[in-house]
C-alpha positions in Angstrom: 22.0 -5.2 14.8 18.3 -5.1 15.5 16.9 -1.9 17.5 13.2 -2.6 17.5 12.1 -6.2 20.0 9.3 -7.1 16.9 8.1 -8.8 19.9 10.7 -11.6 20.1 13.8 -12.4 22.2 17.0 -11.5 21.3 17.6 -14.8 19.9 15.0 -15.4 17.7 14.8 -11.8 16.5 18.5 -12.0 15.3 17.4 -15.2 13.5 14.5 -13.8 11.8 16.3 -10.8 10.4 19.1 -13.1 9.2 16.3 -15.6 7.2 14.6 -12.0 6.4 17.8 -10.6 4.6 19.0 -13.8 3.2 15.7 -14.0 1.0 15.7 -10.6 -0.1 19.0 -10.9 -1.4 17.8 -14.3 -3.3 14.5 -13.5 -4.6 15.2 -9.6 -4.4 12.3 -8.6 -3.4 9.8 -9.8 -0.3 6.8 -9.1 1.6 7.1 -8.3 5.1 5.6 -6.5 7.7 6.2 -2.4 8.0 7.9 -2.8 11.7 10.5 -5.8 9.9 10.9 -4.2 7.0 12.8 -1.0 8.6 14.9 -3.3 10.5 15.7 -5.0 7.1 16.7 -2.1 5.6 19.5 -1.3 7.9 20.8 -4.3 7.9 20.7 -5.0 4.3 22.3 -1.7 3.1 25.6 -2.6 5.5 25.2 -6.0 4.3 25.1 -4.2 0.5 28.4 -1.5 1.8 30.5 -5.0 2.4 29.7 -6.3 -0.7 31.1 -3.6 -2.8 34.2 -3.5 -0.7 34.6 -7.5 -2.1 37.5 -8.0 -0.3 38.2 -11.2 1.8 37.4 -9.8 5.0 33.8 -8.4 3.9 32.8 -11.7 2.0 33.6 -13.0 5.6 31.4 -11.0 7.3 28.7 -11.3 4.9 28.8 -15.3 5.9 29.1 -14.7 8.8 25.6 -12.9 9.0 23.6 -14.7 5.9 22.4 -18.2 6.0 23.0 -19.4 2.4 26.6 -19.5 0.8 25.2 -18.9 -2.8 23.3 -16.0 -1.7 26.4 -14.2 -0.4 28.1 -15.2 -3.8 25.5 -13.5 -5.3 25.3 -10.4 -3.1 29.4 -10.0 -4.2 29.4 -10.9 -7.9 25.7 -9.6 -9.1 24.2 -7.1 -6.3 26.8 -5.2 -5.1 28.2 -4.3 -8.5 24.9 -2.8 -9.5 25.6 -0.4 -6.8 29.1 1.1 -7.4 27.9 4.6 -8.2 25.6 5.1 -5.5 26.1 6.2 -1.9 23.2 4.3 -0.1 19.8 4.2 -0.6 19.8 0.8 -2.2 16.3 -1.1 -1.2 12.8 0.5 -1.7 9.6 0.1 0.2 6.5 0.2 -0.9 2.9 0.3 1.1 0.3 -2.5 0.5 -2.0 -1.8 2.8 -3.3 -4.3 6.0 -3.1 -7.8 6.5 -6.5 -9.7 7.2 -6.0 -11.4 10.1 -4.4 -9.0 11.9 -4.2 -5.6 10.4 -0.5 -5.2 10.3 0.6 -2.9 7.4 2.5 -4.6 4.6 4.9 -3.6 2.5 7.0 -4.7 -0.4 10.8 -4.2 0.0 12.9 -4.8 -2.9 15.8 -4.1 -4.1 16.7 -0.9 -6.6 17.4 -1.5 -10.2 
């Protein structure tokens, strides 16, 4: 699903974006570099789309990408539902400004209410 490297191999970016999704869906809101956070954002609204379709199939999917099984619960039963009026358009990013160490920009992705 990932279109930007981040400056990782195929293997560990995938990973990343997978741990990266799976806690914004938990805590519903994260921290995370600009550069992540617009991959996030794709992947999340799909992830998002399957969970108001709440058939079988999509809960499948959704597994099939996230890492936690209670997370995906929650996605179906709590998140998605949120969302049955809207069209897309379901995270929000917000700058914070630079890191310290290493100037990246930060933002704040979280979820809309």
């Amino acid at each position: 699903m990932a279109y930007r490297k981040l400056g990782r191999n195929m293997g560990h970016r995938n990973a990343m974006l997978r741990n990266i999704v799976t806690s914004l869906f938990k805590h519903e809101r994260i921290e995370t570099t600009a550069a992540r956070a617009k991959e996030l954002n794709a992947v999340a609204e799909k992830l998002i789309t399957l969970g108001k379709q709440g058939d079988l199939a999509a809960r499948r999917q959704a597994m099939a990408y996230m890492l936690d099984e209670d997370t995906v619960k929650k996605l179906f039963e709590t998140i998605a539902p949120q969302y049955d009026g809207r069209q897309g358009g379901y995270t929000r990013t917000m700058k914070l400004g630079s890191r310290r160490g290493d100037a990246a920009e930060m933002v704040l992705v979280e979820l809309v209410k």
